[in-house]
Backbone as XML, in Angstrom:
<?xml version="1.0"?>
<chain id="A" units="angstrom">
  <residue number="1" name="UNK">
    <atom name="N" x="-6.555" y="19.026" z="2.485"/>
    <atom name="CA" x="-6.686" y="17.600" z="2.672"/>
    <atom name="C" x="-6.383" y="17.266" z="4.130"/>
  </residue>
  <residue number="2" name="UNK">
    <atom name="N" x="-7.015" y="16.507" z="4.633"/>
    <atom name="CA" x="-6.910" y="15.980" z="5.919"/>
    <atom name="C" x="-6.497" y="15.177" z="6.112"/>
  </residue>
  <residue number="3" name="UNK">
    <atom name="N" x="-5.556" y="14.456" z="6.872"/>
    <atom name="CA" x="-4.924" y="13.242" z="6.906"/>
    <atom name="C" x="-5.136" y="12.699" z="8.704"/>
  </residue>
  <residue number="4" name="UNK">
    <atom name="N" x="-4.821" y="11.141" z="8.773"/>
    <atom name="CA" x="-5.008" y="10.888" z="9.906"/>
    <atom name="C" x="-3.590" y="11.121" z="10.576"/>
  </residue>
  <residue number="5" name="UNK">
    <atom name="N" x="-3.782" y="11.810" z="12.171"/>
    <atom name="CA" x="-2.847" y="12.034" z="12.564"/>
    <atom name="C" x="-1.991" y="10.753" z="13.748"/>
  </residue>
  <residue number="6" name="UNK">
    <atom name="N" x="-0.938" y="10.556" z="13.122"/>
    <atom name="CA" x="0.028" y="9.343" z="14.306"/>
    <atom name="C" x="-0.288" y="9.399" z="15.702"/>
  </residue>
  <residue number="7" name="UNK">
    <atom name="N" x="-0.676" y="10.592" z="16.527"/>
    <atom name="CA" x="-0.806" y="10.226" z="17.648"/>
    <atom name="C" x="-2.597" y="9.736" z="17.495"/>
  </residue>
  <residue number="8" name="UNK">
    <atom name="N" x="-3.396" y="9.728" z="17.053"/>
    <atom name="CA" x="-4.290" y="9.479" z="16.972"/>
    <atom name="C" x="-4.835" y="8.267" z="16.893"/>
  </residue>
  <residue number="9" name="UNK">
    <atom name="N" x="-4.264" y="7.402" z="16.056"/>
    <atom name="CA" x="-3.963" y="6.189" z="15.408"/>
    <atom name="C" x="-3.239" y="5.410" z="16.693"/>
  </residue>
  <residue number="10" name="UNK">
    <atom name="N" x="-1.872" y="6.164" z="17.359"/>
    <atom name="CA" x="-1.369" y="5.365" z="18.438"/>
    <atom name="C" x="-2.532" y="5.198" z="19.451"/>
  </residue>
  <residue number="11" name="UNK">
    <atom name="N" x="-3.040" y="6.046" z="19.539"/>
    <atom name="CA" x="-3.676" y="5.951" z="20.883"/>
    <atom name="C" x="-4.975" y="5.284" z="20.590"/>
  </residue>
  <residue number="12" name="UNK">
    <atom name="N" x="-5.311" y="5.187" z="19.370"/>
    <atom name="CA" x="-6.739" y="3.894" z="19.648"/>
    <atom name="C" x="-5.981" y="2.988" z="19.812"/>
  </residue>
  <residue number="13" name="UNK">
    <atom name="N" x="-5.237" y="2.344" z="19.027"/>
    <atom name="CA" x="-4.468" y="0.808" z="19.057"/>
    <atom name="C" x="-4.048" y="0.805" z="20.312"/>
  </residue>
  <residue number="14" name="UNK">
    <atom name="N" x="-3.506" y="1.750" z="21.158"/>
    <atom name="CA" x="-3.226" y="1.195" z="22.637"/>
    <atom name="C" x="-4.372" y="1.144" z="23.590"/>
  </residue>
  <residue number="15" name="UNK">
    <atom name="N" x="-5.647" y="1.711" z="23.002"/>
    <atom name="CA" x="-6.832" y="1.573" z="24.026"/>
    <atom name="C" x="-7.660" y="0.460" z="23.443"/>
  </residue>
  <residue number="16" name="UNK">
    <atom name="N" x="-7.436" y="-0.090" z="22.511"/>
    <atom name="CA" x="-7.891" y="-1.736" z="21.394"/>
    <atom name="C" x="-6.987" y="-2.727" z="22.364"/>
  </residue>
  <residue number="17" name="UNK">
    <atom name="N" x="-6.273" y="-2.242" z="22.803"/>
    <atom name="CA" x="-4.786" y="-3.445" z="23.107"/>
    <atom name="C" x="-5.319" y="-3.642" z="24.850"/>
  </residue>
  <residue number="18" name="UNK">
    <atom name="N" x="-5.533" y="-2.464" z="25.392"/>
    <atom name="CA" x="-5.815" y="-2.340" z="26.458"/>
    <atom name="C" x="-7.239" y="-3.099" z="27.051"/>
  </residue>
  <residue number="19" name="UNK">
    <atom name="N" x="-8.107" y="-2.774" z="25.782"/>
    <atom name="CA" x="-9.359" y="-3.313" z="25.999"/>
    <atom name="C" x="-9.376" y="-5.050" z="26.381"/>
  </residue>
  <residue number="20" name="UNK">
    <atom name="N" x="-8.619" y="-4.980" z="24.846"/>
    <atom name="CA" x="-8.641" y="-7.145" z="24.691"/>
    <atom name="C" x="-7.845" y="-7.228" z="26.253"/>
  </residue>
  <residue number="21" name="UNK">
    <atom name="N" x="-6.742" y="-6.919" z="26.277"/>
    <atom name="CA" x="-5.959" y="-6.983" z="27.848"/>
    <atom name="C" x="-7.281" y="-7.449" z="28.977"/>
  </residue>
  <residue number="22" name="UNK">
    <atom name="N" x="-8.059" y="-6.308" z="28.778"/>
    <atom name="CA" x="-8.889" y="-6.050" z="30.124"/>
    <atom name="C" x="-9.935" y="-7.624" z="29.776"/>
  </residue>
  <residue number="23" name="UNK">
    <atom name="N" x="-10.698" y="-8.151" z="28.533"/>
    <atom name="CA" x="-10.994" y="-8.708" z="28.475"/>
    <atom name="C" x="-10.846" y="-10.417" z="28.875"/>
  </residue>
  <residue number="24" name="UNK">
    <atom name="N" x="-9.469" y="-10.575" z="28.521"/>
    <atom name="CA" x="-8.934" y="-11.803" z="28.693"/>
    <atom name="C" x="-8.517" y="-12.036" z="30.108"/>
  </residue>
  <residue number="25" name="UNK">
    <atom name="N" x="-8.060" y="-10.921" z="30.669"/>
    <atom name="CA" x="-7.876" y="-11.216" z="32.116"/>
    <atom name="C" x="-9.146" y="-11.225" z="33.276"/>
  </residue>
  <residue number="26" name="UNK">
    <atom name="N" x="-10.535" y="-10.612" z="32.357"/>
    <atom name="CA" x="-11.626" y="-10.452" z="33.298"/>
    <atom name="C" x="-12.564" y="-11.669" z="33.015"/>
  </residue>
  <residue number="27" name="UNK">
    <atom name="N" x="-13.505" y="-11.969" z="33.300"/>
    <atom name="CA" x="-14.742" y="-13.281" z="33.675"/>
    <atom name="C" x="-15.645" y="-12.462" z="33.125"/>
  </residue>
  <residue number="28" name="UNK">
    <atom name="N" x="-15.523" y="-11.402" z="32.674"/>
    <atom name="CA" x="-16.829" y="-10.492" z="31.964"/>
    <atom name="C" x="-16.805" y="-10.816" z="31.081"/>
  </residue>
  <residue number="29" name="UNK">
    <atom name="N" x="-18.418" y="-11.219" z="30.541"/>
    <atom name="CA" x="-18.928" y="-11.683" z="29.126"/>
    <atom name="C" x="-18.927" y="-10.417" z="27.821"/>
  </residue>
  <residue number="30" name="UNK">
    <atom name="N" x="-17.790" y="-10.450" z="27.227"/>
    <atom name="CA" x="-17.622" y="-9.135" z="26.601"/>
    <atom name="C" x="-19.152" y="-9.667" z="25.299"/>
  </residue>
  <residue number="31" name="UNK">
    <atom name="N" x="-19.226" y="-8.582" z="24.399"/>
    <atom name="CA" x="-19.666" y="-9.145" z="22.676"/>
    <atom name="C" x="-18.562" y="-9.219" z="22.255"/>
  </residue>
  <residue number="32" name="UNK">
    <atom name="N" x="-17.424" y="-8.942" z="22.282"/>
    <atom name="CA" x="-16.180" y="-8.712" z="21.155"/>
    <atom name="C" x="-15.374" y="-9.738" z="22.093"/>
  </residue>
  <residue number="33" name="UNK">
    <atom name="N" x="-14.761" y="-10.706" z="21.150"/>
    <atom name="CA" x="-13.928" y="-11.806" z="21.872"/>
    <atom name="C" x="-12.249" y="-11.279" z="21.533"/>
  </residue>
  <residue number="34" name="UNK">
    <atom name="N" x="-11.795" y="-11.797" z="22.472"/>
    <atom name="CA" x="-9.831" y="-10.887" z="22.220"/>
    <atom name="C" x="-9.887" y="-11.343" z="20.978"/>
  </residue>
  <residue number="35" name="UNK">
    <atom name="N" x="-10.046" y="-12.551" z="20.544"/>
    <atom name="CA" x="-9.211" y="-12.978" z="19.125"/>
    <atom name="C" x="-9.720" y="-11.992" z="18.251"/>
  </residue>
  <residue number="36" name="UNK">
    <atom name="N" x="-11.303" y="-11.513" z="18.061"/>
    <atom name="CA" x="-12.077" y="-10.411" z="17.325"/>
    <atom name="C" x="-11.227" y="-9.133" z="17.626"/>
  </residue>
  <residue number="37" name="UNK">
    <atom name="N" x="-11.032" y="-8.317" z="19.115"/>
    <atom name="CA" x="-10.161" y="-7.469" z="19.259"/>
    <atom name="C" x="-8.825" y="-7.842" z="18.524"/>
  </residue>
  <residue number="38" name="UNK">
    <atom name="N" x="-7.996" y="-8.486" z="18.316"/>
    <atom name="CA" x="-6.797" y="-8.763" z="17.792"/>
    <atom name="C" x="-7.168" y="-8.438" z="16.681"/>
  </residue>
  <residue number="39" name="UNK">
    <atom name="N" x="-8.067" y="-8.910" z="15.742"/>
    <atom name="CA" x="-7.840" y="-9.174" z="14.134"/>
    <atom name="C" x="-8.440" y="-7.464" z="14.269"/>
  </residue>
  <residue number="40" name="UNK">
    <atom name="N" x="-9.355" y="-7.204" z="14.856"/>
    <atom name="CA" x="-9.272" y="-5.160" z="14.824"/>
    <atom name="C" x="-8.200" y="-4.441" z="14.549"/>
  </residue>
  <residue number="41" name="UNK">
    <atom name="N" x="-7.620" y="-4.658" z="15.609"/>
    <atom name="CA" x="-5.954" y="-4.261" z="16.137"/>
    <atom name="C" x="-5.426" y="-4.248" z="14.568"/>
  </residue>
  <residue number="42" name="UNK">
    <atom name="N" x="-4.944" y="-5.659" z="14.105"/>
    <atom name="CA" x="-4.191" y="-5.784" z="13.086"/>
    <atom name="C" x="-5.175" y="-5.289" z="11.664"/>
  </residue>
  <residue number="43" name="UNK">
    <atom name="N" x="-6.303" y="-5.080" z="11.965"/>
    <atom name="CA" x="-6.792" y="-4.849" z="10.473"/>
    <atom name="C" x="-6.881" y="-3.358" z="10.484"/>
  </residue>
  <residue number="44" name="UNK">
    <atom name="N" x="-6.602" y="-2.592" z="11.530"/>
    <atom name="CA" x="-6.788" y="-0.948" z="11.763"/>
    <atom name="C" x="-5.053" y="-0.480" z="11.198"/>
  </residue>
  <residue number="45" name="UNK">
    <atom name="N" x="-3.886" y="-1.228" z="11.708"/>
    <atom name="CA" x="-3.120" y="-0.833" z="11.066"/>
    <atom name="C" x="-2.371" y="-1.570" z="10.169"/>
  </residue>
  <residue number="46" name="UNK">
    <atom name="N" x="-3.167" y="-2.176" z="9.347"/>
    <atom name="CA" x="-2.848" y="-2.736" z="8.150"/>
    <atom name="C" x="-3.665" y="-1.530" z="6.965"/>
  </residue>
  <residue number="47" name="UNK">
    <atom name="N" x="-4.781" y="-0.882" z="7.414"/>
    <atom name="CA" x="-5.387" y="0.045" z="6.804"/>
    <atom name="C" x="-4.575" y="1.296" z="7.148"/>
  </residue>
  <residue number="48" name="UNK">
    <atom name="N" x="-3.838" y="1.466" z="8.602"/>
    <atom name="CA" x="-3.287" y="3.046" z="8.492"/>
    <atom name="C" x="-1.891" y="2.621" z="7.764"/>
  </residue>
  <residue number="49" name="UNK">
    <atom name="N" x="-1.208" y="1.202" z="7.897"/>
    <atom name="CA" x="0.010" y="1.618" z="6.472"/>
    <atom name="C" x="-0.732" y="1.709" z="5.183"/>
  </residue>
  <residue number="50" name="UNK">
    <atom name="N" x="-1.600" y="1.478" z="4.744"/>
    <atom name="CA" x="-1.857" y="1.745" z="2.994"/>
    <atom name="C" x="-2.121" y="3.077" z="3.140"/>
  </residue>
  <residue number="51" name="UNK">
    <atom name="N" x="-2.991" y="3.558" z="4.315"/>
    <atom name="CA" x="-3.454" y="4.781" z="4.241"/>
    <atom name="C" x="-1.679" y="5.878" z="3.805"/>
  </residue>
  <residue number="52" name="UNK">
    <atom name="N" x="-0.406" y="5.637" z="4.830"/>
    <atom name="CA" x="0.637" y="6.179" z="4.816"/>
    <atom name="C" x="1.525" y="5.911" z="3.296"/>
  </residue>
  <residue number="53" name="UNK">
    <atom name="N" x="1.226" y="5.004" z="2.702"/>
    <atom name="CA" x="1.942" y="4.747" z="1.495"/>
    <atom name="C" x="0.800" y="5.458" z="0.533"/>
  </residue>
  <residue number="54" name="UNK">
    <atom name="N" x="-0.538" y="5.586" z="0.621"/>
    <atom name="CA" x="-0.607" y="6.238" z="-0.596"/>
    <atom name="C" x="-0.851" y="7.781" z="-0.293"/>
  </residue>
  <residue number="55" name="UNK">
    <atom name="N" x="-0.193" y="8.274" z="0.706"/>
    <atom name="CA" x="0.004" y="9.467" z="1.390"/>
    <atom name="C" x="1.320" y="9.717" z="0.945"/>
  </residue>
  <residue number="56" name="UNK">
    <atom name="N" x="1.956" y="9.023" z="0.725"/>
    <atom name="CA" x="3.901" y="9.249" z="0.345"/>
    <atom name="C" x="3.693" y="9.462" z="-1.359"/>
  </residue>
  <residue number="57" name="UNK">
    <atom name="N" x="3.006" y="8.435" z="-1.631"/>
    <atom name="CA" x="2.460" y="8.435" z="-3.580"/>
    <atom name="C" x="1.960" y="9.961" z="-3.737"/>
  </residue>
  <residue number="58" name="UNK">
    <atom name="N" x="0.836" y="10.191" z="-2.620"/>
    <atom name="CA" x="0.573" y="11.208" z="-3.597"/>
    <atom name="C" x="1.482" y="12.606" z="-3.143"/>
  </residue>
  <residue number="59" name="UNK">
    <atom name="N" x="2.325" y="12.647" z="-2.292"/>
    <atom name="CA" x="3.078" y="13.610" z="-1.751"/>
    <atom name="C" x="3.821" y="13.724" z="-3.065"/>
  </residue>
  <residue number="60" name="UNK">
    <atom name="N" x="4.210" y="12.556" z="-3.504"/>
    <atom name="CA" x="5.630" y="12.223" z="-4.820"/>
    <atom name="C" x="5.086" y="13.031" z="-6.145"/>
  </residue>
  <residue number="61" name="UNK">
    <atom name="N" x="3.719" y="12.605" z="-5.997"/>
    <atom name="CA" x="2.922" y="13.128" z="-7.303"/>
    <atom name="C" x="2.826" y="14.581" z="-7.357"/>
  </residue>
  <residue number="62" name="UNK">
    <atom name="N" x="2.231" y="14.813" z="-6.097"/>
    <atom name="CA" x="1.963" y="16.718" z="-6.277"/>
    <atom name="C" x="3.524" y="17.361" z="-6.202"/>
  </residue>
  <residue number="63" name="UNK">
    <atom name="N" x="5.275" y="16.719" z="-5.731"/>
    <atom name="CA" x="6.000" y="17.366" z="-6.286"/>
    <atom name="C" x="6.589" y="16.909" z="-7.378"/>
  </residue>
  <residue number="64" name="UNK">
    <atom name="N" x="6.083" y="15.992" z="-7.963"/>
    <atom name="CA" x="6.563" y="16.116" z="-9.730"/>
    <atom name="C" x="5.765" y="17.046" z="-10.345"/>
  </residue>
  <residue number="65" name="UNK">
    <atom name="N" x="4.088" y="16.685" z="-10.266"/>
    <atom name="CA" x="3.729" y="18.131" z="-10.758"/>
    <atom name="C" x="3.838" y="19.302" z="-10.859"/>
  </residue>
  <residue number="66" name="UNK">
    <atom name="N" x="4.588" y="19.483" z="-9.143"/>
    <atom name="CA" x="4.832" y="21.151" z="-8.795"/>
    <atom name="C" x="6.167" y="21.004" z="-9.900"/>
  </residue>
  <residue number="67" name="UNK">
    <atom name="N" x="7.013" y="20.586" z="-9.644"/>
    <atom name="CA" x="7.819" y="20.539" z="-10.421"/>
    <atom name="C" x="8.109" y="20.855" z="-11.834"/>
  </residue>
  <residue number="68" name="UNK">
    <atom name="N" x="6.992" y="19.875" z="-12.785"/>
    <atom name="CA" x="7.122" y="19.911" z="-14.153"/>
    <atom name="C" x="6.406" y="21.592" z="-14.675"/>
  </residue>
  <residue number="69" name="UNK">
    <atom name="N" x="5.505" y="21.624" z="-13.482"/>
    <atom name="CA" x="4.798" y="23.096" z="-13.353"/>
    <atom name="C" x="5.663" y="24.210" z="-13.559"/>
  </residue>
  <residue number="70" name="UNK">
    <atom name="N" x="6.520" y="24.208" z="-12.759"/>
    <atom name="CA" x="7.675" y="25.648" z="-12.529"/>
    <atom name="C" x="8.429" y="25.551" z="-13.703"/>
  </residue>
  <residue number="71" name="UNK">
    <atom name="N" x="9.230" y="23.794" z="-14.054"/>
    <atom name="CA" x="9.728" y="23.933" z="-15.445"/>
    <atom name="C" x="9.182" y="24.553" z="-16.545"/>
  </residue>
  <residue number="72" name="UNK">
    <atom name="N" x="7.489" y="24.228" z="-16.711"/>
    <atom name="CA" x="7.109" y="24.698" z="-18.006"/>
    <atom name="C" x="6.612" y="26.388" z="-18.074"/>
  </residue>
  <residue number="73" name="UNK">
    <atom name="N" x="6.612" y="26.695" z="-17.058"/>
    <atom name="CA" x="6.244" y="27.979" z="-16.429"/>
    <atom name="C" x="7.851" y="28.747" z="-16.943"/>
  </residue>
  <residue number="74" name="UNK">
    <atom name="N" x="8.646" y="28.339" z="-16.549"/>
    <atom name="CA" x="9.946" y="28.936" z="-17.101"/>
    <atom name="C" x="10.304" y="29.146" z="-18.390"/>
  </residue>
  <residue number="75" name="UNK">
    <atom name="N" x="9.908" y="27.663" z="-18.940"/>
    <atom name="CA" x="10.132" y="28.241" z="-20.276"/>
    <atom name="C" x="9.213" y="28.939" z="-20.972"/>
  </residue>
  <residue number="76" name="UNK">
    <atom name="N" x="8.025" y="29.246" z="-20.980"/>
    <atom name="CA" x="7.148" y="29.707" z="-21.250"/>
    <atom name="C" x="7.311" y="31.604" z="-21.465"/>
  </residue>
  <residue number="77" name="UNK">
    <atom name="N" x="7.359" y="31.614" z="-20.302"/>
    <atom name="CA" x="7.299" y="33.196" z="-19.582"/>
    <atom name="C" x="7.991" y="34.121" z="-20.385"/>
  </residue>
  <residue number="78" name="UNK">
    <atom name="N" x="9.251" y="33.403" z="-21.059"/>
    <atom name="CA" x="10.584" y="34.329" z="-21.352"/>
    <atom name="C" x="9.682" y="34.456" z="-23.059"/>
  </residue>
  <residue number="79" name="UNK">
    <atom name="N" x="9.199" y="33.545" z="-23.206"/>
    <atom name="CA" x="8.670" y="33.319" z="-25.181"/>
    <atom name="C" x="7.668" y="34.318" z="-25.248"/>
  </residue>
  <residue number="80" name="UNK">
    <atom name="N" x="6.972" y="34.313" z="-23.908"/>
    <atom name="CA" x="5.204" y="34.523" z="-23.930"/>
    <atom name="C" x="6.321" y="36.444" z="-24.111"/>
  </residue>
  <residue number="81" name="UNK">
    <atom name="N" x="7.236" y="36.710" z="-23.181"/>
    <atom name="CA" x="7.659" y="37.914" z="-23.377"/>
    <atom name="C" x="8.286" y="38.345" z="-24.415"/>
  </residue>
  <residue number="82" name="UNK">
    <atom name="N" x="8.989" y="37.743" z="-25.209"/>
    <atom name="CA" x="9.383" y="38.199" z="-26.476"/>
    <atom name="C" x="8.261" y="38.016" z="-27.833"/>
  </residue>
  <residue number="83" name="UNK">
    <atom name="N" x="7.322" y="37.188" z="-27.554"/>
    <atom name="CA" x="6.252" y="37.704" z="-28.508"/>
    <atom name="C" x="5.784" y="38.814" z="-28.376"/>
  </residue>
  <residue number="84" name="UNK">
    <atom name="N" x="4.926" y="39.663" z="-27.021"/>
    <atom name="CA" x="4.671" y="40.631" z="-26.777"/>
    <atom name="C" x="5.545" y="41.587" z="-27.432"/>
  </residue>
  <residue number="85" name="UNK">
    <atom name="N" x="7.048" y="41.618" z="-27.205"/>
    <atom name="CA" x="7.634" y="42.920" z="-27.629"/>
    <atom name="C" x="7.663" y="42.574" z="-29.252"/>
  </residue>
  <residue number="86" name="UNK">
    <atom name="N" x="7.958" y="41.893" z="-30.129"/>
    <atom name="CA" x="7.901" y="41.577" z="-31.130"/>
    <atom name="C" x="6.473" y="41.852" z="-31.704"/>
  </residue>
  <residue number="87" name="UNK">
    <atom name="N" x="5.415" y="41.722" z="-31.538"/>
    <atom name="CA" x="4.177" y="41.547" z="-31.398"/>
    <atom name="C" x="3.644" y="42.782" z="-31.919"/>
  </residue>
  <residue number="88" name="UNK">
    <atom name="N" x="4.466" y="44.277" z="-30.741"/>
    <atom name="CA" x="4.085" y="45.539" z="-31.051"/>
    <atom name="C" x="4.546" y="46.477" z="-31.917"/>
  </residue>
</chain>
């Protein structure tokens, strides 16, 4: 699984931040108006926290599974072996 990486994420939002910057202080007719850059800004990491919370969910999930995994794996193993010898 691939995940997005933090410095990655920092560094658009500071070149988004940089941009509107460059915009508002210049007389150049951008297409993208700062207020449009802003609501970017805030809608890019309003998407990388959900992205990080359901990155923590499913971290939680695959170690309960690993978890309930090894439990049932334990008890298992010792039964699955005394049938065998019983068995023969």
């Amino acid at each position: 699984m691939q995940g997005i990486e933090p410095k990655i994420h920092t560094s658009l939002i500071e070149r988004m931040k940089y941009y509107s910057d460059l915009i508002k202080n210049s007389e150049y007719n951008s297409c993208i108006d700062p207020e449009d850059a802003h609501e970017m800004i805030t809608e890019l990491n309003e998407l990388y926290e959900d992205y990080l919370n359901k990155k923590r969910n499913l971290e939680k999930s695959i170690k309960k599974y690993r978890e309930f995994y090894q439990g049932q794996q334990k008890l298992l193993t010792p039964r699955i072996r005394q049938l065998k010898k019983t068995g023969k």
